[in-house]
Structures are given as C-alpha cells and as structure tokens.
C-alpha positions as CSV (number, residue, x, y, z in Angstrom):
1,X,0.0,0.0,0.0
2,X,1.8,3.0,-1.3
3,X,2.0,6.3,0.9
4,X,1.3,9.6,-1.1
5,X,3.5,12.4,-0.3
6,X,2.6,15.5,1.2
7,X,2.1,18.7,-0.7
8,X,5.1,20.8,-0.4
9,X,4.6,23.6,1.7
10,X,5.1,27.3,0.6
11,X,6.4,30.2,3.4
12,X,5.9,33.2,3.0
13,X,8.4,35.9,3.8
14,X,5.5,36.9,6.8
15,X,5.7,33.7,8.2
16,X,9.1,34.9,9.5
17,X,9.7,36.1,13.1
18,X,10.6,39.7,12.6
19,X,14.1,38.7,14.1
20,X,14.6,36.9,10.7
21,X,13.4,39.3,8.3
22,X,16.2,40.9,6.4
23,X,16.2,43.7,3.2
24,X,13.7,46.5,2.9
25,X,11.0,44.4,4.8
26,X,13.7,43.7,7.7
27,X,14.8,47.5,7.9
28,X,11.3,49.0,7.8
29,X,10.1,46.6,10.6
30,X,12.9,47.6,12.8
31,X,12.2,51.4,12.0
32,X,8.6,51.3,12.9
33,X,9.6,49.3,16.2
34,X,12.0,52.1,17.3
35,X,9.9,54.8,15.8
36,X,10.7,56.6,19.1
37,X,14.0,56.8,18.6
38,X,13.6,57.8,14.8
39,X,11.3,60.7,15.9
40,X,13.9,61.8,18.7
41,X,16.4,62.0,16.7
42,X,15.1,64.2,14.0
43,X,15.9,67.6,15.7
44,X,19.3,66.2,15.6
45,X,19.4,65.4,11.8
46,X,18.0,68.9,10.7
47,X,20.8,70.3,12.9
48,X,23.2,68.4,11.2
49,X,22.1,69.2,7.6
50,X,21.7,73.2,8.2
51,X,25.0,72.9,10.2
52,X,27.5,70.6,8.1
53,X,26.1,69.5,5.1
54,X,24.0,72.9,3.5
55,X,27.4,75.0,3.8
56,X,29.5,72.6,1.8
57,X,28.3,74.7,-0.7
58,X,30.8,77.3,0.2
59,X,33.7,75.1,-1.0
60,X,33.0,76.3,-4.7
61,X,34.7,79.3,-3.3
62,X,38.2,77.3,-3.2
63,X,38.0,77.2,-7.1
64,X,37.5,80.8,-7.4
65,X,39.4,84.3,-6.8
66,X,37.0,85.1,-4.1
67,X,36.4,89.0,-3.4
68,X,33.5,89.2,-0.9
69,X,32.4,92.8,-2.3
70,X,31.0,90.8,-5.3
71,X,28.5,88.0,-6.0
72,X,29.0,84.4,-6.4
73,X,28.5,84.3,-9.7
74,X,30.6,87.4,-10.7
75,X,33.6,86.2,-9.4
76,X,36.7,85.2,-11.2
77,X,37.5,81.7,-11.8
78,X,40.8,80.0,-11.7
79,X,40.3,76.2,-11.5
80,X,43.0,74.4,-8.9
81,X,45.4,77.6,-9.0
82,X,44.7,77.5,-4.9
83,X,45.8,74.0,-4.4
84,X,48.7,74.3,-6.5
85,X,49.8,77.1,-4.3
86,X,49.3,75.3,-1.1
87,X,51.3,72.2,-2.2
88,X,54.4,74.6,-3.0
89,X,54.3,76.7,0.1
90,X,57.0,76.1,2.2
91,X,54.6,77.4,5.0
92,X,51.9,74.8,4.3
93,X,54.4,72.1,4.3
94,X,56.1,73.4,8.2
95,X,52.2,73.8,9.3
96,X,51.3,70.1,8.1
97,X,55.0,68.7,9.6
98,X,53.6,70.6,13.1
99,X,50.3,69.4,12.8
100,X,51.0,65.5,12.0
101,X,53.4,65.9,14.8
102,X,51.5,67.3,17.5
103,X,48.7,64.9,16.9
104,X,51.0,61.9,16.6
105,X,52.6,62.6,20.1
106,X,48.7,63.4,21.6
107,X,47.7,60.1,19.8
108,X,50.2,58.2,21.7
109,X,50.3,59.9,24.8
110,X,46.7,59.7,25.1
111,X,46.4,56.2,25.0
112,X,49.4,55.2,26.6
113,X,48.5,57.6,29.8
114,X,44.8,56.6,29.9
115,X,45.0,52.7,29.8
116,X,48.2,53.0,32.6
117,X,45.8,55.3,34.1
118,X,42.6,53.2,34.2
119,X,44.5,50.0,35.1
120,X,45.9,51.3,38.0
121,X,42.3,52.6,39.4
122,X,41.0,48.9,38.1
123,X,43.7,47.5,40.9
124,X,43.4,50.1,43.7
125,X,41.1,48.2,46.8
126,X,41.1,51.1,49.3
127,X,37.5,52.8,47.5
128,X,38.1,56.3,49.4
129,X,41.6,56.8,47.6
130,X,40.3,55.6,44.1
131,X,37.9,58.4,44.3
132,X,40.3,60.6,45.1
133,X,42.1,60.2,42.8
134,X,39.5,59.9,40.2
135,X,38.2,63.4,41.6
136,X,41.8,64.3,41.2
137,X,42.7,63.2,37.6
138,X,38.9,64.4,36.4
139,X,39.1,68.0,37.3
140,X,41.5,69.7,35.0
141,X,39.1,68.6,31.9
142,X,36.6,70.9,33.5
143,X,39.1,73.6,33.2
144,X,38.9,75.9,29.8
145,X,42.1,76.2,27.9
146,X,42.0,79.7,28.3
147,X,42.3,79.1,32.3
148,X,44.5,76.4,31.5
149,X,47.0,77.9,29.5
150,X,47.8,80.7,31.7
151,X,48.2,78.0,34.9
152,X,50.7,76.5,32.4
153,X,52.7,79.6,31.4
154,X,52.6,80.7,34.9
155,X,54.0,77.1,35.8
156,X,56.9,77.5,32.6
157,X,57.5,81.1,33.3
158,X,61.1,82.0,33.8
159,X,60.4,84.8,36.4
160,X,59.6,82.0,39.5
161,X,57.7,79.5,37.8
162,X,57.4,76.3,39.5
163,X,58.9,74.3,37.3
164,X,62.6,76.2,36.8
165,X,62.2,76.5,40.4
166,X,61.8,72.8,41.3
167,X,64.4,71.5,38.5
168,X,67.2,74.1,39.9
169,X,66.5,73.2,43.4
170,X,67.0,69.6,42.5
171,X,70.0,70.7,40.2
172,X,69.3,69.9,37.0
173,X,69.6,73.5,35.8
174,X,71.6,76.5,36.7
175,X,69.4,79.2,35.3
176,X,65.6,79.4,34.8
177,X,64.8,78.1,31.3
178,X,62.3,80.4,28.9
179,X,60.4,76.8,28.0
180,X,57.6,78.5,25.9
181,X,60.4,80.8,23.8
182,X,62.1,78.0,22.5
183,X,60.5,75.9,19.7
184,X,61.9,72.8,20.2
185,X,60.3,72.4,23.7
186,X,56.7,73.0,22.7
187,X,55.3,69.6,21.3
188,X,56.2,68.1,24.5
189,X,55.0,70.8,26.4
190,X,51.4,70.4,24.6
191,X,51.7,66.8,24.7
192,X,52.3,66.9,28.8
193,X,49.6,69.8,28.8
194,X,47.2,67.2,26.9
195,X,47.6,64.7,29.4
196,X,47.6,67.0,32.2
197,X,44.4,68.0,31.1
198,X,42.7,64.8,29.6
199,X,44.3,62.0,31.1
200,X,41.2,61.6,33.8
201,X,38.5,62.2,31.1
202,X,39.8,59.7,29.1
203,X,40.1,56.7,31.2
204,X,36.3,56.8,32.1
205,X,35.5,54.7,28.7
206,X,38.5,52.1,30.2
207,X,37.2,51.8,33.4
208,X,34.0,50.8,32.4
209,X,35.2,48.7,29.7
210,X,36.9,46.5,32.6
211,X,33.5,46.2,34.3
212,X,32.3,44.2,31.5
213,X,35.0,41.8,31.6
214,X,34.0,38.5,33.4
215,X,35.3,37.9,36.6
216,X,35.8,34.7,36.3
217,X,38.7,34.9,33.7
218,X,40.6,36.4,37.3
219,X,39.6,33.7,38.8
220,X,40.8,31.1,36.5
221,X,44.3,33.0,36.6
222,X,44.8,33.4,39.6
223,X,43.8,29.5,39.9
224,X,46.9,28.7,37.5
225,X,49.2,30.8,39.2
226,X,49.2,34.1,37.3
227,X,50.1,37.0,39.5
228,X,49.0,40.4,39.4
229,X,51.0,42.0,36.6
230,X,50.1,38.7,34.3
231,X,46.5,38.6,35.2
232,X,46.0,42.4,33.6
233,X,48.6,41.2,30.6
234,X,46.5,38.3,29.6
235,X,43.0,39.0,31.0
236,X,42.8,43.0,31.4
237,X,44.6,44.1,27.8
238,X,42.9,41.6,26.0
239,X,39.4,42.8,27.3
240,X,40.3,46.1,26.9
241,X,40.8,45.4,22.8
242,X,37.7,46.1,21.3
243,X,37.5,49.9,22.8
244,X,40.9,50.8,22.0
245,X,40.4,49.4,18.4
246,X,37.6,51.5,18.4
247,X,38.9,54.8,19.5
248,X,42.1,54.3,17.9
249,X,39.8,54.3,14.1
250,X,37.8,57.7,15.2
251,X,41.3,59.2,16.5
252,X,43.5,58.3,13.1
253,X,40.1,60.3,11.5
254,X,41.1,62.6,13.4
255,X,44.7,62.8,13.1
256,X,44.9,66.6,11.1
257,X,42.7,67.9,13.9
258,X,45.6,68.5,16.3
259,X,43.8,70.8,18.6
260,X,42.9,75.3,18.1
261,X,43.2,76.5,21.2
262,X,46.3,75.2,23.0
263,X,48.1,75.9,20.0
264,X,46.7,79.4,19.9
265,X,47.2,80.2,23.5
266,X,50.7,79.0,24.2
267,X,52.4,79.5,20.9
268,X,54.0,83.2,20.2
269,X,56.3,84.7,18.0
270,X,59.3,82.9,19.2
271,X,57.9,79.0,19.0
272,X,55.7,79.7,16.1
273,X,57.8,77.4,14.0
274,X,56.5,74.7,15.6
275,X,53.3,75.3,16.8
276,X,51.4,77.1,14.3
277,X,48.7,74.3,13.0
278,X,46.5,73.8,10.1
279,X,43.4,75.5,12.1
280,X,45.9,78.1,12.7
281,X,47.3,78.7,9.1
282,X,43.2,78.2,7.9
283,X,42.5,81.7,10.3
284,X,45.5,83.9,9.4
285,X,45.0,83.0,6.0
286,X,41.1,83.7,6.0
287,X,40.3,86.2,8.3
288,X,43.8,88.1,9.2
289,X,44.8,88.3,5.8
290,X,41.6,87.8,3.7
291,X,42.9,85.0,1.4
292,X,39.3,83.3,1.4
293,X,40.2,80.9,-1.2
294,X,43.2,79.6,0.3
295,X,42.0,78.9,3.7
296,X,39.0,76.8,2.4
297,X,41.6,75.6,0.1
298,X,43.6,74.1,3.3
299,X,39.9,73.0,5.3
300,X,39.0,71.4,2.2
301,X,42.4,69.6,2.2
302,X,42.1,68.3,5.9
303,X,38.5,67.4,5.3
304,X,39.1,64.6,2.8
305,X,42.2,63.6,3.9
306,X,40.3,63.1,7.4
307,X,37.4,61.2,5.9
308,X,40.2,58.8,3.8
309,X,42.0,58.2,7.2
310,X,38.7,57.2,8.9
311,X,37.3,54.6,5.9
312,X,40.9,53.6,5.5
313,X,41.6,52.4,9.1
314,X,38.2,51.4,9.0
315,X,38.5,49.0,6.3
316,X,41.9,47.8,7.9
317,X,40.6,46.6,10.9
318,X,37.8,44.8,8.7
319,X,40.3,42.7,6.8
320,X,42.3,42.0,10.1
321,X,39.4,40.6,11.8
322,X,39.2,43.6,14.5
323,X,36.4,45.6,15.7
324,X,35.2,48.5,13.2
325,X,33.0,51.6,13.1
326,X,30.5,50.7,10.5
C-alpha cells in the first residue's frame, strides 16, 4: 500500500519572526519598532544638515578668486590655482609637519596615559583613595584652555615658575629656562599639557570597559598561578581590545585635527615654527589676511584627507578581523 507524499509547503516571507526578516521588509520593521528613537532623533538630523552638510556649498569658493564685495556668480575663476599654491608653500608644508606631529605625540600619549591610568584605578582596593584620585585626575578637563594655559605659562615662566624652580632646586639646571620661547620644547609641552588635562577624562571609557570583563577569567588566573601583573597582561589588555580598536579608528580620523586652542594660547612669535597648526594657518590665511580661497583651500584639504583616514583604518581593521565603526 503506497504512501502519497505531502504537498510541499510554501512560506511566506511573513511567516518569518521579525528577528529573521532581512532587506527592505527587515529594515522598515525595525524602523517602525524604534519609531521613538527615529522621531527623537530628527531635531538632531536637521541640525546636522543646516549645520554641516548645507554650507559645503561654500567650497565652490576654493575654485574661485574670491572677493566678498562681489556676487557668487561674478567672481573670477581659476580652476586648482589654490591647491597648486598650497602644495608649493613652504609654510603649508612646516604647518602640516607641526600638525601630524603634534597629533601623533597626543595620539600616543593619550592612549598610553589613559590605559596605565585606568589600570591602576582597576587594581586600587582602598575605594576612598580611588575616588580621590578619580576626583583628582577628572578635574582639569573641567578647566577651559583659556584658564589652562595661563596655569601652564605661569607654571613654565622664567620669572619663579614652579617648574625652573623645582628643576634648579634639584640641580638639574643652573638658570631658569624660557620653556615656551624656545620651539623645540613646545610639542612636549602640549603633549604633557594634553595629558595634564585629559588623562582623567579619558580613562572613564577604560574603566568601564573593565567592568564588563567577566570575573571569572581572574579567577581562573589566579587559579593557574598568574600574578597580578600577568592577570592584567592576559585578561585586562585583551578585554580592553575592542575599545581601543575602536577609539584608535575615530582618532586616526582625526589625526589633522591636532587641537585650536592650546596651540593658539601658548604659541608666540618665538615658537611659532613649531606650533602654528593647520586650524591656525586656515585663520591667518582667512580672516587676518583675507585670502578666502586659500584657507577653504587648506579645510578642504584636511576634510578629505580626514574622511580617507577614517574609511581607511576602518577597512583595515575589517580585513584584520578587529572591531570597526560601520
């Protein structure tokens, strides 16, 4: 007695769970679930078009001799004469050399000080003097540059600042040192200002990146006989990857955006060799001297060199198997 064989069955794509659906369907399900969200966060995208998108407009100035007496359309165009310009300048090439320098050293520096930083708090028991020093470490980010610059050329001054005070007490020097006259000096003087500044602020996203790490791992370390310095080695750095992955992609996006306002607070005539900046050369060059062209010229530069960097590093830590942005 033969058995007949059951009529194939046909599913539909609703038949789904809405965990399952993918494509147009899967993305317009998940939009009407967190319509919330969507509707929250339109204030936010009509801020960002008005503010960052609608005045790209402006860079059709960079192609143009721009004289703001006239109109748009009556001005005098002159194709890539701007960029030619800026690739030749011996000034653009010292202000690019100073700001790939200065944000290397911030770069390192930052990281560097902010892991040692957050794995020291991680391993501190006594809860009272981990606030402390949290409290400590936290305040100076609260501090404007303005304020903080003049603590730090009161602190470098040659005339009884701490600093040539406590280095020829200990004997180091004879004779107070003029730290913010001398070029040479400045890039570590940012880069110490930097971490004077941020180091606090910048462990918060470390600390709580330990807290997610499972306690357990410790455990099973300290079970096999790992001590203290190899328990954060192989349990503590390794949790720790993802975020600095992370923040290390936004940063290298960053890396032409060395900073505006320590640079333009500590620097003066005698260091500005080496700590005049692209945001720097972009504001003599379009407001003090009214070369328009040039300055967006020199934005537009860092702009797409920026957004290479980011999709670059990006796609890097893709192929490498790593954590990525997007």
């Amino acid at each position: 007695m033969g058995h007949s064989s059951p009529p194939p069955v046909t599913i539909s794509p609703n038949h789904f769970p809405p965990s399952r659906r993918t494509g147009f369907r899967g993305f317009m399900h998940k939009l009407n679930q967190q319509r919330a969200l969507v509707w929250m966060s339109v204030p936010f995208l009509i801020w960002l078009f008005i503010f960052k998108y609608l005045p790209i407009w402006g860079w059709t100035i960079v192609f143009q001799d721009f004289k703001p007496a006239r109109k748009l359309l009556d001005q005098q165009w002159v194709g890539l004469k701007h960029f030619h310009f800026l690739f030749q300048d011996e000034h653009f090439l010292r202000v690019m050399r100073n700001t790939l320098a200065m944000s290397f050293i911030n770069l390192v520096l930052g990281f560097v000080t902010a892991i040692t930083l957050a794995i020291l708090l991680n391993e501190l028991r006594q809860l009272v003097f981990k606030r402390v020093v949290q409290t400590i470490s936290y305040l100076p980010h609260f501090i404007s540059w303005v304020v903080a610059a003049s603590i730090i050329s009161t602190a470098l001054s040659a005339d009884g600042g701490i600093i040539n005070e406590v280095l020829m007490w200990l004997g180091l020097i004879k004779e107070p040192i003029l730290w913010l006259g001398e070029g040479s000096y400045f890039w570590g003087i940012l880069g110490a200002s930097e971490v004077w500044k941020n180091v606090g602020w910048n462990t918060i996203i470390y600390l709580a990146a330990m807290t997610m790490i499972d306690p357990s791992q410790y455990e099973a370390a300290e079970m096999d006989g790992a001590g203290r310095f190899q328990r954060i080695w192989h349990v503590t750095l390794p949790g720790l990857k993802p975020v600095f992955i992370i923040l290390l992609i936004m940063n290298i996006g960053n890396l032409l955006e060395s900073g505006f306002e320590p640079q333009y607070l500590l620097g003066n005539g005698m260091n500005v060799d080496y700590s005049e900046n692209l945001d720097i050369f972009v504001l003599k060059y379009g407001i003090q001297m009214g070369n328009f062209s040039l300055s967006i010229a020199a934005g537009m530069f860092k702009t797409v060199v920026s957004f290479i960097l980011l999709f670059s590093a990006n796609h890097i830590a893709k192929r490498l198997g790593e954590e990525r942005l997007f």
